[in-house]
C-alpha positions, 0 to 999 in steps of 0.5 A, spaced: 463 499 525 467 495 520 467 498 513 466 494 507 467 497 499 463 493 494 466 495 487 461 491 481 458 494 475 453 490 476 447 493 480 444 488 481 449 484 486 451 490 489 444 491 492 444 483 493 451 484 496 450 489 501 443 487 504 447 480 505 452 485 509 450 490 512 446 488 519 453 486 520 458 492 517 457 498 514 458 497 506 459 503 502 458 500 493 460 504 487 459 500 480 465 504 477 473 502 478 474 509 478 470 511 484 472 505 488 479 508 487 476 515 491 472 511 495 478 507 497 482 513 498 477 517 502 473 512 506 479 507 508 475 501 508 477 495 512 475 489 506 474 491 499 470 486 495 472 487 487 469 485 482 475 484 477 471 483 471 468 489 470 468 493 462 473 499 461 478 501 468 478 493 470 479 490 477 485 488 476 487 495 475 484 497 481 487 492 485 494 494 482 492 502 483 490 500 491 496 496 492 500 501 489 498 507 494 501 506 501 495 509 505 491 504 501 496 498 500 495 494 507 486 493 505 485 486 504 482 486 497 476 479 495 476 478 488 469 477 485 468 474 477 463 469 474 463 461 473 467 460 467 474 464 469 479 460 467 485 461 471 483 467 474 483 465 481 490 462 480 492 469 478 489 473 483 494 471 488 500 473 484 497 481 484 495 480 492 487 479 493 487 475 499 481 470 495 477 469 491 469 467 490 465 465 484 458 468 482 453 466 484 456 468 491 456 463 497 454 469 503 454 465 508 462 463 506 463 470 505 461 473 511 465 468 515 471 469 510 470 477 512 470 476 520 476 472 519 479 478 515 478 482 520 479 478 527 486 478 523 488 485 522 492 489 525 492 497 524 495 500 518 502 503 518 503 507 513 500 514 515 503 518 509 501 518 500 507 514 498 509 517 490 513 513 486 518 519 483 525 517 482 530 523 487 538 523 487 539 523 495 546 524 499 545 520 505 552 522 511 552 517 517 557 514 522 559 507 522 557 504 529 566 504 530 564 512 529 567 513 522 564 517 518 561 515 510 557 518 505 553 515 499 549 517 494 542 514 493 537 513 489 529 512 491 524 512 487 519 511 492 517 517 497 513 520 502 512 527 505 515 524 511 520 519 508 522 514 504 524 508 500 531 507 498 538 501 497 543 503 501 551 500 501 552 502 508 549 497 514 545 500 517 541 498 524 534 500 525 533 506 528 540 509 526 539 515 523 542 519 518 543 526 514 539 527 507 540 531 502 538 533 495 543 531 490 546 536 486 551 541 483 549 544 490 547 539 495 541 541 499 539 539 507 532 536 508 534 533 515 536 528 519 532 521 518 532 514 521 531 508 519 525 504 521 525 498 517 529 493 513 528 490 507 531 486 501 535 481 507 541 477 504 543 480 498 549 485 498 546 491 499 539 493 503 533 496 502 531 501 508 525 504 510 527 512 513 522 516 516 525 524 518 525 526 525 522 532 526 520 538 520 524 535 512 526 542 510 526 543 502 523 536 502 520 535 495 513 533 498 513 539 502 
């Protein structure tokens, strides 16, 4: 069964939310931004219903915290606020909320909305905590002509079985590369490959590379 993550300090409405959604969904709730951010990580639901207005830890630092983490960053996140908001439902969607409800909520709109959600998402792709720390790597490949090259590169975006970094060189998907740690001595981690490209168009590419095989000496090992 589907599960939904209700975050609202109001108990009141988690209670009301939940028996609106349950017959259809397993709901898990919690009135803490902190717990919902453990609940995310440990539960992996399929929706999350934020109430963005709560006190201390708001639900705008929780949607970033959720969006900031790889195995959670592909769960869709419904915001919740009281009438009177201003120009909250314009902001939701430039931090990623995929929509928007008003208190007093329209459950009948809400479920709909949900299982349309779900009818539309696929698996999640990222099977590894990714960590924003910056690390110096030496990349060594071949030219699709067979002439070798080298590059030093930063990412400030890794995985225990991967990362994220810029690169000079084209690089096809699939293509794979040597790694390194950076330094006075260069370290040997292993081959990697790339599995996607972004950042198309510019001057320089952004890729996604995944280790083939055990990532020896990996900071995350």
């Amino acid at each position: 069964m589907p599960r939904i993550l209700v975050v609202d300090s109001d108990a009141a409405m988690r209670r009301l939310t939940a028996a609106y959604l349950r017959d259809s969904w397993e709901v898990i709730d919690t009135g803490s931004a902190e717990d919902g951010l453990k609940l995310a990580l440990e539960c992996k639901p399929d929706v999350i219903l934020l109430d963005l207005t709560m006190p201390q830890f708001s639900g705008f630092e929780l949607c970033h915290a959720i969006h900031s983490l790889s195995c959670t960053s592909n769960i869709p996140i419904f915001a919740m606020a009281g009438p009177s908001v201003g120009k909250l439902p314009q902001h939701c969607a430039q931090i990623g909320v995929r929509g928007y409800f008003e208190k007093p909520l329209d459950f009948d709109d809400l479920q709909k909305v949900i299982r349309r959600e779900l009818k539309k998402k696929g698996p999640e792709r990222r099977i590894h905590l990714r960590v924003r720390m910056q690390v110096l790597l030496k990349l060594i490949g071949s030219d699709p002509a067979g002439d070798s090259w080298q590059e030093i590169v930063t990412t400030e975006n890794i995985s225990a079985g991967g990362f994220l970094c810029p690169c000079m060189n084209a690089l096809t998907k699939l293509s794979t590369v040597d790694v390194f740690l950076a330094g006075s001595v260069d370290v040997f981690v292993g081959p990697a490959r790339v599995v996607r490209k972004e950042s198309s168009g510019r001057s320089w590419q952004k890729y996604g590379f995944q280790f083939v095989g055990e990532a020896r000496d990996w900071i995350l090992q």
